[in-house]
N, CA, C and O atoms as a MOPAC input file, in Angstrom:
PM7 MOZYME 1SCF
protein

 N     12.20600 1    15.05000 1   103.53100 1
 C     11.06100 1    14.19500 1   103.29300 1
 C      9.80100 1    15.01700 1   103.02800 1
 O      8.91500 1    14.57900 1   102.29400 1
 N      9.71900 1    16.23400 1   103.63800 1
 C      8.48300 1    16.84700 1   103.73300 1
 C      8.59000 1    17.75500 1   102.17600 1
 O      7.60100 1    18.41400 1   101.85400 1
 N      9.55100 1    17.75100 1   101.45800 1
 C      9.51700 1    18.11600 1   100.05400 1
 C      8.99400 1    17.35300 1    99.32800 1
 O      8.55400 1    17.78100 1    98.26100 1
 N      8.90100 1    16.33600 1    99.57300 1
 C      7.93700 1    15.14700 1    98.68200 1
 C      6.65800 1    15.11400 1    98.48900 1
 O      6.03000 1    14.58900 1    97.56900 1
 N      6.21000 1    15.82600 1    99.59700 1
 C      4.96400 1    16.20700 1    99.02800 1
 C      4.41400 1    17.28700 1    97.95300 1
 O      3.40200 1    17.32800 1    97.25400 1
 N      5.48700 1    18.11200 1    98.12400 1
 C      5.61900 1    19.24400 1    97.11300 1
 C      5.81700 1    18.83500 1    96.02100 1
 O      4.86700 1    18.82900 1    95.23800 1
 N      6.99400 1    18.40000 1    95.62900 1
 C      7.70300 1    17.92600 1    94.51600 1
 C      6.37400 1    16.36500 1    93.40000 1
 O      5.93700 1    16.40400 1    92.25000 1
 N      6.21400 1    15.33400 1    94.46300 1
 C      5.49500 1    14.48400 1    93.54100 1
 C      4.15300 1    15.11000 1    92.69900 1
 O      3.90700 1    14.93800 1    91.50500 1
 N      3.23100 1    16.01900 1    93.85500 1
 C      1.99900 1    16.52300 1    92.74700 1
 C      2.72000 1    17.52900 1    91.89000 1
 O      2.04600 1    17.99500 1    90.97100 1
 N      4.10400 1    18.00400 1    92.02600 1
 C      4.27600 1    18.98900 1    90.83100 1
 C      4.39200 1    18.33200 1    89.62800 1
 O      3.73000 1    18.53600 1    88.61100 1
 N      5.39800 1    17.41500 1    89.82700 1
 C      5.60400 1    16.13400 1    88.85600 1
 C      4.25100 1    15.57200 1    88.37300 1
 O      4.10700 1    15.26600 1    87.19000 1
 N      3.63000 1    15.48500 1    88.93600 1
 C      2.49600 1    14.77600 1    88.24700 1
 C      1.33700 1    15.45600 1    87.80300 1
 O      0.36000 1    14.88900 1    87.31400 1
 N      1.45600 1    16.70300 1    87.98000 1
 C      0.70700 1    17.91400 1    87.20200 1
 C      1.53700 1    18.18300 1    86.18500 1
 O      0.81400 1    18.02100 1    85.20200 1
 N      2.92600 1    18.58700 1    85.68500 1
 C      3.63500 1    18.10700 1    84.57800 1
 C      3.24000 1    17.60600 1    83.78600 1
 O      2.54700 1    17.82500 1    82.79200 1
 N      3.74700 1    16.80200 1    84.28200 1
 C      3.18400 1    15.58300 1    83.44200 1
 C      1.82500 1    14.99100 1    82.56100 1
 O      1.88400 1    14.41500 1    81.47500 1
 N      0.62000 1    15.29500 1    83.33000 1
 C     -0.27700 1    15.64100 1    82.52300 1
 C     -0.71200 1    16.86900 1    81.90200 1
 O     -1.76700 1    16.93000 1    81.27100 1
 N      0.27100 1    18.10400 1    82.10100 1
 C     -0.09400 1    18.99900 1    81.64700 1
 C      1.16300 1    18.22400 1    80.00200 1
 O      0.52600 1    18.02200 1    78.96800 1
 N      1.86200 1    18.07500 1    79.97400 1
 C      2.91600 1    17.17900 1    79.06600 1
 C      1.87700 1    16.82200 1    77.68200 1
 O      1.73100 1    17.15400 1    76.50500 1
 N      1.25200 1    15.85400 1    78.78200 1
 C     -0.16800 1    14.82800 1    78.03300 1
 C     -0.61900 1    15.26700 1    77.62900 1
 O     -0.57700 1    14.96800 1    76.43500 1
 N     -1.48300 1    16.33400 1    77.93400 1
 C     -2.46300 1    17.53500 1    77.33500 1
 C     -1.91000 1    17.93900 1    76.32400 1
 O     -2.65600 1    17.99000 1    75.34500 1
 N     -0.58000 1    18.34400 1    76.12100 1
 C     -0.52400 1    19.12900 1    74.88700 1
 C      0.23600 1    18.04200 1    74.32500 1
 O     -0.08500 1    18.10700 1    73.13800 1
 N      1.01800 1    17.11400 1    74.43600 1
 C      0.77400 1    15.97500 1    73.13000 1
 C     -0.65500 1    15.64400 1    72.57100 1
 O     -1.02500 1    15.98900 1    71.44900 1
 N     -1.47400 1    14.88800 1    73.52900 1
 C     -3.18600 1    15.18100 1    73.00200 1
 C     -3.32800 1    16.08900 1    71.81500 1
 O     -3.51700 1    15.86900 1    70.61800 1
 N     -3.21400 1    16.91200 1    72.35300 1
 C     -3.61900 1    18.43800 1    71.24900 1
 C     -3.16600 1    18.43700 1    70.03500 1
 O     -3.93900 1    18.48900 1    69.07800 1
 N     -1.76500 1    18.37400 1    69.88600 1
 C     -1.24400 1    18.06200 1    68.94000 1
 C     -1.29700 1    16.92200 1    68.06300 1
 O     -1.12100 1    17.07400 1    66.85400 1
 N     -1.50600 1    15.88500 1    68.52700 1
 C     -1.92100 1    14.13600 1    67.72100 1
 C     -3.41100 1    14.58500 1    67.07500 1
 O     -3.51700 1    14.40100 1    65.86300 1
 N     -4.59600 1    15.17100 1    67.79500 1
 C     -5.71700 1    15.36300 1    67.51500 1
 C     -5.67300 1    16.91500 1    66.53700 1
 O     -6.55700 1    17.46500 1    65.87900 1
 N     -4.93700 1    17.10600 1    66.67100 1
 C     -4.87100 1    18.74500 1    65.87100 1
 C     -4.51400 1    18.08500 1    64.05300 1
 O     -5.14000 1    18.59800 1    63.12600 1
 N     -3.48000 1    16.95200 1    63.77200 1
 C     -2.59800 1    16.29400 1    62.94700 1
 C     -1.59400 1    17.07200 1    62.68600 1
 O     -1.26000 1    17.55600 1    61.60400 1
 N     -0.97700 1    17.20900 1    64.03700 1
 C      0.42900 1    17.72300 1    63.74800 1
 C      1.55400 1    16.32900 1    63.09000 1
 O      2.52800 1    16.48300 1    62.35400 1
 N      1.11200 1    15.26700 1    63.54400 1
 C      1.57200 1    14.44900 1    63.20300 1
 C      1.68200 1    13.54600 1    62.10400 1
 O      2.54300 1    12.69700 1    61.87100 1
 N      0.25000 1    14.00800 1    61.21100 1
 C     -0.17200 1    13.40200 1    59.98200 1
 C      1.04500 1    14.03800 1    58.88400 1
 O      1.56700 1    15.15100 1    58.94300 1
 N      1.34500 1    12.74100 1    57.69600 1
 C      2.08600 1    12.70300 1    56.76100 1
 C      3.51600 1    13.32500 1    56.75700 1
 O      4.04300 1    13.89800 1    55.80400 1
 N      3.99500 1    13.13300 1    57.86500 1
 C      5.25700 1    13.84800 1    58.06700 1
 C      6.52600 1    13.13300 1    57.21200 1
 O      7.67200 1    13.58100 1    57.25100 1
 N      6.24400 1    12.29700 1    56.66300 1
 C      6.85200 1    11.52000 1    55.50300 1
 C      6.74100 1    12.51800 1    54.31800 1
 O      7.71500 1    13.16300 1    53.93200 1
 N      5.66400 1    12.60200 1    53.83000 1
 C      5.19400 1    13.36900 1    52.44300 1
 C      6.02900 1    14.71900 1    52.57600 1
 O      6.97300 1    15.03400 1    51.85200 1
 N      5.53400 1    15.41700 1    53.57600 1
 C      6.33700 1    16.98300 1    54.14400 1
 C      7.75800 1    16.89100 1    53.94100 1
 O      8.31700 1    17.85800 1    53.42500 1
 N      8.36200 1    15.98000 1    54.23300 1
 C     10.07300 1    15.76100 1    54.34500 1
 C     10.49400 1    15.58600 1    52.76400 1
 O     11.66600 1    15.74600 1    52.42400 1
 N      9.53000 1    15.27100 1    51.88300 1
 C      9.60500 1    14.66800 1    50.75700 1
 C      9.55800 1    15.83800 1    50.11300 1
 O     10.40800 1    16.28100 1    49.34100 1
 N      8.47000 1    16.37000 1    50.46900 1
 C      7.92600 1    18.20200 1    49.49800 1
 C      9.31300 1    18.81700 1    49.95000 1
 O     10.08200 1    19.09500 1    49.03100 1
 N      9.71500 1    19.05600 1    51.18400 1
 C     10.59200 1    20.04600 1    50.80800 1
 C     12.10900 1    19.40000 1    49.95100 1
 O     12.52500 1    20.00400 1    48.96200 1
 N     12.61300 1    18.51500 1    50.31500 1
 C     13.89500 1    18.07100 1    49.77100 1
 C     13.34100 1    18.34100 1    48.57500 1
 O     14.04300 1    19.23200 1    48.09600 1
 N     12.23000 1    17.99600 1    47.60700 1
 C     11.77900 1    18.00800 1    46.22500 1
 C     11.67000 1    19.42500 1    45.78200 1
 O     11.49600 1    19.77000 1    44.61400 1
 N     11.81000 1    20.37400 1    47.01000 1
 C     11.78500 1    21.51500 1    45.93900 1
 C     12.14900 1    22.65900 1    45.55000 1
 O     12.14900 1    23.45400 1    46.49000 1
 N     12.50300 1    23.16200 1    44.45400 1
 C     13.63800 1    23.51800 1    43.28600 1
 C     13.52800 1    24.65900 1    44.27300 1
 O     12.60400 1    24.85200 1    45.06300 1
 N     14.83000 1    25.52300 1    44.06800 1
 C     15.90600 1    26.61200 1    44.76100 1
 C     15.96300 1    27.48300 1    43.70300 1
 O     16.58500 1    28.49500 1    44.02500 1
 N     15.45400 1    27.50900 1    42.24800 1
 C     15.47400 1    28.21000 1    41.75200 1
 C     14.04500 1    29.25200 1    41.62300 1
 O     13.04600 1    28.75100 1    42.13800 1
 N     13.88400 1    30.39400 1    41.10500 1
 C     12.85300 1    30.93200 1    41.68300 1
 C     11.60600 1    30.96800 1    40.27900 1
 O     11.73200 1    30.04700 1    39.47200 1
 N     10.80000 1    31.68800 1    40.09400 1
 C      9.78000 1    30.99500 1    38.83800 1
 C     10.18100 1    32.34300 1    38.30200 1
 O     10.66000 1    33.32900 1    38.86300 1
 N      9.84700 1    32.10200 1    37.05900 1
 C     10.04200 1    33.12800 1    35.98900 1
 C      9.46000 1    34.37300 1    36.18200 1
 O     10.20400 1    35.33800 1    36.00300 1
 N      8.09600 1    34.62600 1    36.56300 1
 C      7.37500 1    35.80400 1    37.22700 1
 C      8.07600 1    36.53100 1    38.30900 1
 O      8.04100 1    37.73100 1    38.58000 1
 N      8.89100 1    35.30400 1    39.01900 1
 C      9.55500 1    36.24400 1    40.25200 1
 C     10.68900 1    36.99800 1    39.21300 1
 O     10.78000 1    38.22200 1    39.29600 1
 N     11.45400 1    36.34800 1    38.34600 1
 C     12.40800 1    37.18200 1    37.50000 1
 C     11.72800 1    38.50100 1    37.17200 1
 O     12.05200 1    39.66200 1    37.41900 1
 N     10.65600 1    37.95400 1    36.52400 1
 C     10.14000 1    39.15600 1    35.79700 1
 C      9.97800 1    40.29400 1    36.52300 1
 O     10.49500 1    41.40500 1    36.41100 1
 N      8.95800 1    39.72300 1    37.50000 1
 C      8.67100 1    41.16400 1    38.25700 1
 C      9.84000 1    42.00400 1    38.64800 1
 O      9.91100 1    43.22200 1    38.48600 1
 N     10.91100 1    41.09800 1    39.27300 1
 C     11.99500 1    41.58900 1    40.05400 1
 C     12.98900 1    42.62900 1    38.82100 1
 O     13.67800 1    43.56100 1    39.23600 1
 N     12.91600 1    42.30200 1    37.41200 1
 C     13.47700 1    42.60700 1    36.49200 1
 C     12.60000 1    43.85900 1    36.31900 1
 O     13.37800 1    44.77200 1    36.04000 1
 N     11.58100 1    44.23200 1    36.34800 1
 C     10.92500 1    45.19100 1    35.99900 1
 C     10.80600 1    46.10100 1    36.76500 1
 O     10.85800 1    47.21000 1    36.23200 1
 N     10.56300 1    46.06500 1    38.58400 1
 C     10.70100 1    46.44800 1    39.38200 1
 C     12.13400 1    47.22600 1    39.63700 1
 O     12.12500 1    48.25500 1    40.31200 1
 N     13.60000 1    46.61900 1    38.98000 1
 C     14.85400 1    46.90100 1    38.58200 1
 C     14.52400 1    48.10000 1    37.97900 1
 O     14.58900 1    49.24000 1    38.44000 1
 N     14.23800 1    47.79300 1    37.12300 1
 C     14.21700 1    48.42300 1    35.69800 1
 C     13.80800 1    49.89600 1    35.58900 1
 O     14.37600 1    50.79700 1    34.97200 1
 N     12.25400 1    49.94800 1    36.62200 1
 C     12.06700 1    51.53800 1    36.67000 1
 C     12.55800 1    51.93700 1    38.05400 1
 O     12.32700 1    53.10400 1    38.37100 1
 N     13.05200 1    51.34000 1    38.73800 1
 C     14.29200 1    52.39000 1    39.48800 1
 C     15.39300 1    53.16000 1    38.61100 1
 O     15.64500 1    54.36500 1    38.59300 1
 N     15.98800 1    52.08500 1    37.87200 1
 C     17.08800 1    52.50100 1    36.88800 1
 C     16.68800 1    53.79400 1    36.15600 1
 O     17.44000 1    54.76400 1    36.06000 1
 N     15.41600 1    53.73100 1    35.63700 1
 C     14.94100 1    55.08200 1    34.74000 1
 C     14.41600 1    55.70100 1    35.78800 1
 O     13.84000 1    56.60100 1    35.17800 1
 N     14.26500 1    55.82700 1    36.50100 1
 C     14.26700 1    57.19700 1    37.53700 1
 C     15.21100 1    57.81500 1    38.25500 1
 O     15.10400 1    58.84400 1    38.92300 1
 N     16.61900 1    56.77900 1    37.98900 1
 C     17.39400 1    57.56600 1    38.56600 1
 C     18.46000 1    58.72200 1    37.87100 1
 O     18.90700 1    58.65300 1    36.72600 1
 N     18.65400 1    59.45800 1    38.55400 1
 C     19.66900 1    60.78100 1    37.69900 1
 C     21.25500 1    60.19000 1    37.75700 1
 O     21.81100 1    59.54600 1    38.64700 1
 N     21.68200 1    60.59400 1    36.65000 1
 C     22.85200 1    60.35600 1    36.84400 1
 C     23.59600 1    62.05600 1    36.86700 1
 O     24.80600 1    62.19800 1    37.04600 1

């Protein structure tokens, strides 16, 4: 019985410590447009942009001529 006193204010410091950082987060907008976000990523392409080719192709390219055979 005499743990109950221990145990309920821990619980209930928890608990608003819980609160506190939901708070934080609702007021921060962690929560704003999480629809749209789910939407951006499924929507977007796996392929990479042409500049990344390029560079990556060029970046290739003078390794290749620097190396000795």
């Amino acid at each position: 019985m005499d743990v109950l006193y221990l145990l309920v204010p821990l619980s209930v410091l928890a608990m608003l410590g819980i609160l506190a950082v939901f708070a934080w987060a609702l007021h921060g907008g962690q929560f704003e447009e999480i629809d749209a976000v789910a939407a951006q990523i499924l929507a977007a392409s796996d392929t990479p942009s042409a500049a990344t080719i390029d560079a990556d192709q060029a970046a290739a390219g003078k390794d290749h001529k620097n190396r000795k055979v």
